[in-house]
DSSP file (Angstrom, degrees, kcal/mol; ACC not computed):
  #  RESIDUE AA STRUCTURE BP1 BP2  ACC     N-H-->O    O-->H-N    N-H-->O    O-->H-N    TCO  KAPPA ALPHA  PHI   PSI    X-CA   Y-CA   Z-CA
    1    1 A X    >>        0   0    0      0, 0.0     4,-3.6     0, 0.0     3,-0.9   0.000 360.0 360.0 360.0 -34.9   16.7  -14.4  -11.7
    2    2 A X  T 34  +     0   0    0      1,-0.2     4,-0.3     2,-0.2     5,-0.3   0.977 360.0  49.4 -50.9 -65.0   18.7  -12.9   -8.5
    3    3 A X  T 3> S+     0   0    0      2,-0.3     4,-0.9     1,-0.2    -1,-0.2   0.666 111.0  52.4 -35.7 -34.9   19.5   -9.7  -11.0
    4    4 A X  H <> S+     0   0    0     -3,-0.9     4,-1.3     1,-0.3    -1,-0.2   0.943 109.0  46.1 -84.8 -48.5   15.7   -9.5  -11.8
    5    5 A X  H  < S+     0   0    0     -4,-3.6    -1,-0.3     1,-0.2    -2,-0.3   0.382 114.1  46.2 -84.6  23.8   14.5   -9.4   -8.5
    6    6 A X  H  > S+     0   0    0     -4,-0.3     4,-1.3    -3,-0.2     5,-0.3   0.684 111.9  48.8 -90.3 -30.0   17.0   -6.8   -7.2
    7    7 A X  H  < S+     0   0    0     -4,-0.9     4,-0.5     2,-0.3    -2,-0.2   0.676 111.3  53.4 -74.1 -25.2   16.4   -4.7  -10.0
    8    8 A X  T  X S+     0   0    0     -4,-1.3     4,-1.4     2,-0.2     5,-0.3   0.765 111.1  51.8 -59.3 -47.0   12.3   -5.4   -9.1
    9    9 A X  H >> S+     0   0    0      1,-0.2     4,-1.0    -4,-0.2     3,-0.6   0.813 104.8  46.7 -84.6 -47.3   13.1   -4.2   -5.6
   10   10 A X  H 3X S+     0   0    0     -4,-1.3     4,-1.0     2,-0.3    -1,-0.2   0.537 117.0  50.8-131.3 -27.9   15.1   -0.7   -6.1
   11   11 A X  H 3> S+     0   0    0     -4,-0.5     4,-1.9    -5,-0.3    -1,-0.3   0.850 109.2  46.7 -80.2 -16.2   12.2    0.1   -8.5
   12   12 A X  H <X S+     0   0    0     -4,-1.4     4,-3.2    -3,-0.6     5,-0.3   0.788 118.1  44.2 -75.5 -29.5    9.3   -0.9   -5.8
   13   13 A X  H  X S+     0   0    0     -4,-1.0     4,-2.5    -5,-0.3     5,-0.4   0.905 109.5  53.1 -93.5 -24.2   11.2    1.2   -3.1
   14   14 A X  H  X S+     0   0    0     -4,-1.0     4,-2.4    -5,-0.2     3,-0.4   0.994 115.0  46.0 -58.5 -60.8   11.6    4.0   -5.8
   15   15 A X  H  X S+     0   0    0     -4,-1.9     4,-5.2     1,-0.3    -2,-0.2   0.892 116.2  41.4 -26.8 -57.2    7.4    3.5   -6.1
   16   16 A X  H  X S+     0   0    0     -4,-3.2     4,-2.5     2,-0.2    -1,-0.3   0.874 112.8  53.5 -89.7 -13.9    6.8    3.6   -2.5
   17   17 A X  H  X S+     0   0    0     -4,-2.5     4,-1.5    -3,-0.4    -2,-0.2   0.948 114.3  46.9 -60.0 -49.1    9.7    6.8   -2.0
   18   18 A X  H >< S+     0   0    0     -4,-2.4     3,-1.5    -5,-0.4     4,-0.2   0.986 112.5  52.0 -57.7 -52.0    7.5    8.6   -4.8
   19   19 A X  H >< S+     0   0    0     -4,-5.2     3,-1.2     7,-0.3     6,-0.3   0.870  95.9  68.8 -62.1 -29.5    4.2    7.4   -2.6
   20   20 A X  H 3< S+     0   0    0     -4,-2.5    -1,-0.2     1,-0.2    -2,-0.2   0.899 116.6  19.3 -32.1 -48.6    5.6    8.9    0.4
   21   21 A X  T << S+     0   0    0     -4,-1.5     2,-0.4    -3,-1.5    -1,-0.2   0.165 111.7  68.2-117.9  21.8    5.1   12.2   -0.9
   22   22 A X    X   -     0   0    0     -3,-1.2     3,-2.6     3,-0.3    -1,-0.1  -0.900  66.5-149.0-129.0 109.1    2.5   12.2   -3.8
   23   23 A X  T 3  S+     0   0    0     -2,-0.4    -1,-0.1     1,-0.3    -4,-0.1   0.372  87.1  72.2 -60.9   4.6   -0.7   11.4   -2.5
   24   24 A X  T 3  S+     0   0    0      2,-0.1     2,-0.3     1,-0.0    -1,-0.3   0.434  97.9  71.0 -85.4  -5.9   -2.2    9.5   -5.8
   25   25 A X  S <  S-     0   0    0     -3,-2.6    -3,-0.3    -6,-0.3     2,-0.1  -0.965  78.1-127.6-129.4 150.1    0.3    6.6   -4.8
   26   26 A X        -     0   0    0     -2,-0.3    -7,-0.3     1,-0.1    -6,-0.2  -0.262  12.0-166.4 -90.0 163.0    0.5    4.4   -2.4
   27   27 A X  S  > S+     0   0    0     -8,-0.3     4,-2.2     1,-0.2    -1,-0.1   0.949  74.6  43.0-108.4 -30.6    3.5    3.7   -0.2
   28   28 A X  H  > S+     0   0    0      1,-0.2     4,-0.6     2,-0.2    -1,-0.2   0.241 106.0  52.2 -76.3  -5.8    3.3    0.3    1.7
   29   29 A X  H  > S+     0   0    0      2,-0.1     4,-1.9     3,-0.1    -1,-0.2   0.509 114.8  47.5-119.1 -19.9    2.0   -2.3   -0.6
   30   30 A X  H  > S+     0   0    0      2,-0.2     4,-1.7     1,-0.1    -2,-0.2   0.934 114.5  50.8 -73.7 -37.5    5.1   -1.1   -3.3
   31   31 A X  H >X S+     0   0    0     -4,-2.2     4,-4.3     2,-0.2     3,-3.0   0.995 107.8  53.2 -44.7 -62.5    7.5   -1.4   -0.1
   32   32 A X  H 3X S+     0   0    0     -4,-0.6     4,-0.9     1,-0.4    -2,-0.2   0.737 108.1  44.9 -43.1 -54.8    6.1   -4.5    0.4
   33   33 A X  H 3X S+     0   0    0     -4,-1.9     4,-1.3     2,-0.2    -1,-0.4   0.659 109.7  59.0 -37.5 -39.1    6.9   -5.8   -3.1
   34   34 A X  H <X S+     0   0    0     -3,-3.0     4,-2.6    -4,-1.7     5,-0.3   0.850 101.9  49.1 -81.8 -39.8   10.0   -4.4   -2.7
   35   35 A X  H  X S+     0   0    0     -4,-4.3     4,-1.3     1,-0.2    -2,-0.2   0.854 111.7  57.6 -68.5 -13.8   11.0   -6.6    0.5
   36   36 A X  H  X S+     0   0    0     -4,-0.9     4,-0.8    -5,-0.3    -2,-0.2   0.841 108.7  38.6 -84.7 -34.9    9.8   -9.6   -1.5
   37   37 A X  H  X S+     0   0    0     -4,-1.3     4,-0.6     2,-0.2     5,-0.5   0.633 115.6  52.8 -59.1 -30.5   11.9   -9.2   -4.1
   38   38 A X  H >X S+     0   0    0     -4,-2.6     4,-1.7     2,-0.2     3,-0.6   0.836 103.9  56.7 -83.2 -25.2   14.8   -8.2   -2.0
   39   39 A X  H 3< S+     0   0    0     -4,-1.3    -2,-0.2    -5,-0.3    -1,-0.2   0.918 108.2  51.5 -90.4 -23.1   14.4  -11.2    0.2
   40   40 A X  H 3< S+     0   0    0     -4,-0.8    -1,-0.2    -5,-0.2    -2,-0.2   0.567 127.8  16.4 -52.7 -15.9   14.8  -13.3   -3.2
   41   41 A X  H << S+     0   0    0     -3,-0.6     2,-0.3    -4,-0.6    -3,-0.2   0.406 136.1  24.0-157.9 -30.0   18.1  -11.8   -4.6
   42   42 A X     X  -     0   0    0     -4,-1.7     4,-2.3    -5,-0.5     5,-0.3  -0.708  46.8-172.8-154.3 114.8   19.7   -9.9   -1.2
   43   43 A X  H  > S+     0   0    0     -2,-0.3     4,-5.4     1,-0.2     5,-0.1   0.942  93.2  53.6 -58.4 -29.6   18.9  -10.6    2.8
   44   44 A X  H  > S+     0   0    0      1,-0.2     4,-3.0     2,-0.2     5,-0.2   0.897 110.3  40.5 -88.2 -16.3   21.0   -7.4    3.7
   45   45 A X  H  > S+     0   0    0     -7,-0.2     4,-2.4     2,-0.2    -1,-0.2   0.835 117.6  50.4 -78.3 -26.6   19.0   -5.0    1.5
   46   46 A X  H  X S+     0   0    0     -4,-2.3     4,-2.1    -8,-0.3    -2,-0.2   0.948 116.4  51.0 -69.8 -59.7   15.2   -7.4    2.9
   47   47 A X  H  < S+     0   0    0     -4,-5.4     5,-0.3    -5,-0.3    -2,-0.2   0.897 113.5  44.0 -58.4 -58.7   17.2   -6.5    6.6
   48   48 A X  H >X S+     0   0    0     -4,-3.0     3,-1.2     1,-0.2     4,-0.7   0.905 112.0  44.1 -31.4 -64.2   17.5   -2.7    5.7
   49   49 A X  H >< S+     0   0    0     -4,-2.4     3,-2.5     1,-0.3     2,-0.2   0.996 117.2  45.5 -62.7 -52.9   14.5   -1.8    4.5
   50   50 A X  T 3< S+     0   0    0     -4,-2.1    -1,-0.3     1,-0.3    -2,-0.2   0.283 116.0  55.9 -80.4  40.3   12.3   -4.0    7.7
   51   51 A X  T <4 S+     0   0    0     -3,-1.2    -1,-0.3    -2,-0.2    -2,-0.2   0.137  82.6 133.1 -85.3 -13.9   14.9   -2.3    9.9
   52   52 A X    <X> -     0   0    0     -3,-2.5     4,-1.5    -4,-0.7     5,-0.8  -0.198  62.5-134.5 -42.2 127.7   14.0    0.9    8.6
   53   53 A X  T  45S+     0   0    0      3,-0.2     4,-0.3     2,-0.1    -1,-0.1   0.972 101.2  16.0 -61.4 -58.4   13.6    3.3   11.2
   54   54 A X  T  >5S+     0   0    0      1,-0.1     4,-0.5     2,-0.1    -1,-0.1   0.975 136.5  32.2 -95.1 -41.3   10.2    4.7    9.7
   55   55 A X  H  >5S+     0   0    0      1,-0.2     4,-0.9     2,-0.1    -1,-0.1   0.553 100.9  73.9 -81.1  -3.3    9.0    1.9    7.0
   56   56 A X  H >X5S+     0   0    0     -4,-1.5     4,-1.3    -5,-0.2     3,-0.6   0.966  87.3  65.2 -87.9 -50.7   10.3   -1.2    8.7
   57   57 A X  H 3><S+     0   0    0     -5,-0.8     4,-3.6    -4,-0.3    -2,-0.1   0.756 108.3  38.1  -3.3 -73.1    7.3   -1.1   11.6
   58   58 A X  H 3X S+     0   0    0     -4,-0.5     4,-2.5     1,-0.2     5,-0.2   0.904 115.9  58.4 -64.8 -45.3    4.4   -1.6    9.1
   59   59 A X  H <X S+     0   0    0     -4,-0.9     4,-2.0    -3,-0.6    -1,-0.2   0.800 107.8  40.6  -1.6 -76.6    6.6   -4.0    7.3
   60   60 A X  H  X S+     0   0    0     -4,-1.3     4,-3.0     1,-0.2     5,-0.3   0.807 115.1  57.8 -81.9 -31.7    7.2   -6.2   10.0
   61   61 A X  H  X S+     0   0    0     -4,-3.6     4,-2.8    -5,-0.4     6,-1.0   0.878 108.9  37.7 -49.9 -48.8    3.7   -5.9   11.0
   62   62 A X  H  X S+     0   0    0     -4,-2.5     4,-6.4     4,-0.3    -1,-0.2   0.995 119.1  54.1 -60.3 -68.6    2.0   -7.0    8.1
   63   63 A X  H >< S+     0   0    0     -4,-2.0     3,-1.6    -5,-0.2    -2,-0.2   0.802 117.5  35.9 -21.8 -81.7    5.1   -9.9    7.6
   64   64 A X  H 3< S+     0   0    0     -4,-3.0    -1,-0.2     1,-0.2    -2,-0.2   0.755 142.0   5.8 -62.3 -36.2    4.6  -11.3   11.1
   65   65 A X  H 3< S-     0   0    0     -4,-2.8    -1,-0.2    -5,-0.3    -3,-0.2  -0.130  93.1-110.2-136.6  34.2    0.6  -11.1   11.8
   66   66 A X  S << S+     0   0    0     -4,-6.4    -4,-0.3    -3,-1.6    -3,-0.1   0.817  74.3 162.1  51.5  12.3   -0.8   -9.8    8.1
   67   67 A X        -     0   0    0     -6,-1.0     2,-0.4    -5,-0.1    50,-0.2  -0.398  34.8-172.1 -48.4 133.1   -1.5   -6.2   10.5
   68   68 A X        -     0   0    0     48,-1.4    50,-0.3    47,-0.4     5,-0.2  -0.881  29.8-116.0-146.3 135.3   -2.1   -2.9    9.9
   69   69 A X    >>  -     0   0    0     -2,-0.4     4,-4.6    48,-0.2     3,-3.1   0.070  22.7-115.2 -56.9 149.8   -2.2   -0.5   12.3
   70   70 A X  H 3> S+     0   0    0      1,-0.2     4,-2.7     2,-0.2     5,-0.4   0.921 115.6  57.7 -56.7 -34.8   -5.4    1.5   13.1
   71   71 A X  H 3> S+     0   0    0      2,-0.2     4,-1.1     3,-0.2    -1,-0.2   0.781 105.7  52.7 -29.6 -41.5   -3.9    4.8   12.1
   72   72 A X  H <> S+     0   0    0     -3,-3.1     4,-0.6     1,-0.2     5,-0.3   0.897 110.2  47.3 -81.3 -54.9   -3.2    3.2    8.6
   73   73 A X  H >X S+     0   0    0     -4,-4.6     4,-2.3     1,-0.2     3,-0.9   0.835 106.3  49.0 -74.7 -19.2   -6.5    2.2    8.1
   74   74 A X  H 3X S+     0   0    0     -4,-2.7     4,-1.7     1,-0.3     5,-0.4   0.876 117.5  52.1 -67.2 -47.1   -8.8    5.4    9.1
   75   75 A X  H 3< S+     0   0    0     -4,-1.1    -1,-0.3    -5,-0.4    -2,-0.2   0.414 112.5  41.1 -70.6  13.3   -6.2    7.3    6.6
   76   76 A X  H <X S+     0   0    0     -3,-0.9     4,-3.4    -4,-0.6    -2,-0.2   0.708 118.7  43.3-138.8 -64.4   -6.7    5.2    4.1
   77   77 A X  H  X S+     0   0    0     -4,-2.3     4,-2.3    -5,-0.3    -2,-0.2   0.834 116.3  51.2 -23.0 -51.6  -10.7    4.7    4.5
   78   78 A X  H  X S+     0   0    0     -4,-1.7     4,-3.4     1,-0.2    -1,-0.2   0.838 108.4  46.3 -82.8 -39.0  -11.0    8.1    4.9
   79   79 A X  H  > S+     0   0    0     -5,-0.4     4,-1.1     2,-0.2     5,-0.3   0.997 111.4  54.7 -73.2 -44.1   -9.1    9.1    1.9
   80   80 A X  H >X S+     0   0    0     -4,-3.4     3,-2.5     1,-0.2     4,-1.5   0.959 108.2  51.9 -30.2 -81.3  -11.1    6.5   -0.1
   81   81 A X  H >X S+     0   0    0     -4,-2.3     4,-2.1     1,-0.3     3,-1.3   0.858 111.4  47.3 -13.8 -77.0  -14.2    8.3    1.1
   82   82 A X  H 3< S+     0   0    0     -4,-3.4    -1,-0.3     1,-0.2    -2,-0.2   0.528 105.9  50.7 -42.5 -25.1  -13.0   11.5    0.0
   83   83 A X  H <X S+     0   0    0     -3,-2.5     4,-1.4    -4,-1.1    -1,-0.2   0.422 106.5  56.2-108.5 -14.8  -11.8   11.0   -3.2
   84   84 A X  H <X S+     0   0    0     -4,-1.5     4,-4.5    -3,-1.3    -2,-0.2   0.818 106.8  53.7 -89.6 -19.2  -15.1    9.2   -4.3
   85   85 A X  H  X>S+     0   0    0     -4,-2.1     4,-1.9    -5,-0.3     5,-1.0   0.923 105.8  51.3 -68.6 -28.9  -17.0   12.3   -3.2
   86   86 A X  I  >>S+     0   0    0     -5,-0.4     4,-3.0     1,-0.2     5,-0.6   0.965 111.6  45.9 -78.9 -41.1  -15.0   14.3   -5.1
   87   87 A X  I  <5S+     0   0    0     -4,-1.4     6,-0.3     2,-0.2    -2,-0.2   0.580 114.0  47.8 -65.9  -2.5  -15.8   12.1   -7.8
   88   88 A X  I  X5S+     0   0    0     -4,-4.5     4,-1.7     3,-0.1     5,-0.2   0.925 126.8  33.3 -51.6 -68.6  -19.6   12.0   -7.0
   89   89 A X  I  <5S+     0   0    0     -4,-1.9    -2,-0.2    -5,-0.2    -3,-0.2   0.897 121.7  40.0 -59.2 -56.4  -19.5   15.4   -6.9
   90   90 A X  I  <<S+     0   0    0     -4,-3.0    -3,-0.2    -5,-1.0    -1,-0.2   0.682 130.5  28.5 -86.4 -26.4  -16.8   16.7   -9.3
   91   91 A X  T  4<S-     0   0    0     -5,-0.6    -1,-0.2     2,-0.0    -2,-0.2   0.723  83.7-146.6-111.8 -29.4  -17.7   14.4  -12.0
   92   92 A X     <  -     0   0    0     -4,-1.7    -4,-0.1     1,-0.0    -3,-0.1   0.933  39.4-159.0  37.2  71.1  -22.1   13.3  -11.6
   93   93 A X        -     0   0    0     -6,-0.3     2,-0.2    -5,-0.2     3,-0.0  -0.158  16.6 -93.3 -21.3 138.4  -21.1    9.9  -12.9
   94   94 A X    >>  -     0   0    0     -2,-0.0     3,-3.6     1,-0.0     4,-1.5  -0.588  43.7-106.4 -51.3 122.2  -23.7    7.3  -14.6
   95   95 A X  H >> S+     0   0    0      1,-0.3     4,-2.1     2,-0.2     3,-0.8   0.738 119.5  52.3 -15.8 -72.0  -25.2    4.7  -12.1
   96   96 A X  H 3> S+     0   0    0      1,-0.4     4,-1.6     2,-0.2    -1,-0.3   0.668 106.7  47.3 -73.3 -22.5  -23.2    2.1  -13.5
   97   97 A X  H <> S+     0   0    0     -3,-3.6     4,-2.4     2,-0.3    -1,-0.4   0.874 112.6  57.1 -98.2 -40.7  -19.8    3.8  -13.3
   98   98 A X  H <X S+     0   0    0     -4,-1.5     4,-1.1    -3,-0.8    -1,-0.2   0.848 115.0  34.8  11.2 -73.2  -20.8    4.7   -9.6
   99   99 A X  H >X S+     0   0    0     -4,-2.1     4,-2.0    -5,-0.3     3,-1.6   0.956 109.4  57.7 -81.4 -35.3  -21.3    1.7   -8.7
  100  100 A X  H 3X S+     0   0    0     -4,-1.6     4,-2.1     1,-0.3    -1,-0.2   0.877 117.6  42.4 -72.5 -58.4  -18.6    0.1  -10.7
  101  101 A X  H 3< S+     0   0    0     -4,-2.4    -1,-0.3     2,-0.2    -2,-0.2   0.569 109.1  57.2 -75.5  -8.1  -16.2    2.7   -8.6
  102  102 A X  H XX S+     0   0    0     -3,-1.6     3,-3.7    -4,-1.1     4,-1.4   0.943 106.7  46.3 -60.8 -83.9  -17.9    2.1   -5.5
  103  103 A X  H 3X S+     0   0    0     -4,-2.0     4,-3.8     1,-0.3    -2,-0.2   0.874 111.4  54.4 -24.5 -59.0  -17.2   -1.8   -5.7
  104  104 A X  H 3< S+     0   0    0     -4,-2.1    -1,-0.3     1,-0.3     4,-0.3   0.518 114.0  37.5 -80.8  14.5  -13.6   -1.0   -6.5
  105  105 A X  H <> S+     0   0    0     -3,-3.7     4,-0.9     2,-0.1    -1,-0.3   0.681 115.9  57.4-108.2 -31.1  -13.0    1.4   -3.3
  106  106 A X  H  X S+     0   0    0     -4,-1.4     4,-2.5     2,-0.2     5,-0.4   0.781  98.8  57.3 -79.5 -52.3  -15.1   -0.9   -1.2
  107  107 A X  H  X S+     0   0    0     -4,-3.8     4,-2.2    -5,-0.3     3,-0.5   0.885 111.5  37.0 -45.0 -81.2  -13.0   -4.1   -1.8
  108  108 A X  H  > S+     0   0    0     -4,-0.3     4,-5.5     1,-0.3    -1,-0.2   0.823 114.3  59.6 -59.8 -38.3   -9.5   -3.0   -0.6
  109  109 A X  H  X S+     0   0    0     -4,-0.9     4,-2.4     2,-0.2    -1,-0.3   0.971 105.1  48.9 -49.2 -64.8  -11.5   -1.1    2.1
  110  110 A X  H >X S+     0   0    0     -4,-2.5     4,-1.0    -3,-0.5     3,-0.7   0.941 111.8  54.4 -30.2 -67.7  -13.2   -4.8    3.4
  111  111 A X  H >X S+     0   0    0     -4,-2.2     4,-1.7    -5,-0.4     3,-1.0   0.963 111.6  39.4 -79.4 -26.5   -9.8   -6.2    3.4
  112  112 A X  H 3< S+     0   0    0     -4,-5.5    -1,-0.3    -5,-0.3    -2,-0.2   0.860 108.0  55.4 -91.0   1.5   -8.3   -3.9    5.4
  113  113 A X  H << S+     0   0    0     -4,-2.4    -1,-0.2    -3,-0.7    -2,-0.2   0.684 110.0  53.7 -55.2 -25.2  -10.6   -3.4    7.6
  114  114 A X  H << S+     0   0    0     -4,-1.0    -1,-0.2    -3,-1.0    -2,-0.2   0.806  83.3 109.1 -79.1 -22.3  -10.4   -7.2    8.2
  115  115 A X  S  < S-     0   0    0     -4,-1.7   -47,-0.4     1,-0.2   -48,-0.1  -0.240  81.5-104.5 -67.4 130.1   -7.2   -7.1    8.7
  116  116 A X        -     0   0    0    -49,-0.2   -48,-1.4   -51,-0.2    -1,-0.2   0.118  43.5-112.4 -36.5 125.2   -5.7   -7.7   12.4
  117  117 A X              0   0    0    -50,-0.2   -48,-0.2     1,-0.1    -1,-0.1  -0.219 360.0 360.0 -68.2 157.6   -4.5   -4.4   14.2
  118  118 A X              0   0    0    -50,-0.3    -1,-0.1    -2,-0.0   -49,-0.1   0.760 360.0 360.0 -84.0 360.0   -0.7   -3.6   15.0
């Protein structure tokens, strides 16, 4: 199982390197995955990565008090926001599928709004 979850972990941190720089993926909840697997099968790669100069912050945040900083969440809202207009707009969608895509932007928005700030 140690083998599965390192091998889980260097493909979540591959995921969240790709999110860094593609803006259809995300980078922080695949990190996140990745420290969870690394802290199952290797402490010194779970200490690299939440030591990370730029990705261990949000990391630790989340770990210690479930956080995410306000910064995170106004990009993250805002891109939500954005991306359904263009698909209001760019697409003139059927009610149901609207709403149906509404619901599913709205959820993760609710929890992170709920979530403490770092």
């Amino acid at each position: 199982m140690r083998l599965i979850f390192l091998c889980l972990g260097w493909l979540f941190v591959a995921l969240g390197v790709i999110g860094a720089f593609l803006p259809v993926m995300p980078t922080t909840p695949f990190l996140l995955l990745a420290v969870a697997c690394f802290a199952r099968s290797s402490p010194k790669l779970e200490a690299w990565l939440m030591n990370h100069p730029t990705f261990g912050p949000p990391l630790r945040d989340w770990r210690e008090r479930g956080a995410i900083s306000p910064r995170a969440k106004i990009t993250a809202v805002s891109l939500m926001a954005v991306s359904y207009a263009i698909f209001w707009f760019g697409t003139a969608p059927p009610p149901g599928r609207a709403l149906l895509v509404a619901a599913l932007m709205i959820a993760p928005a609710a929890f992170m709004l709920t979530r403490p700030n770092a």
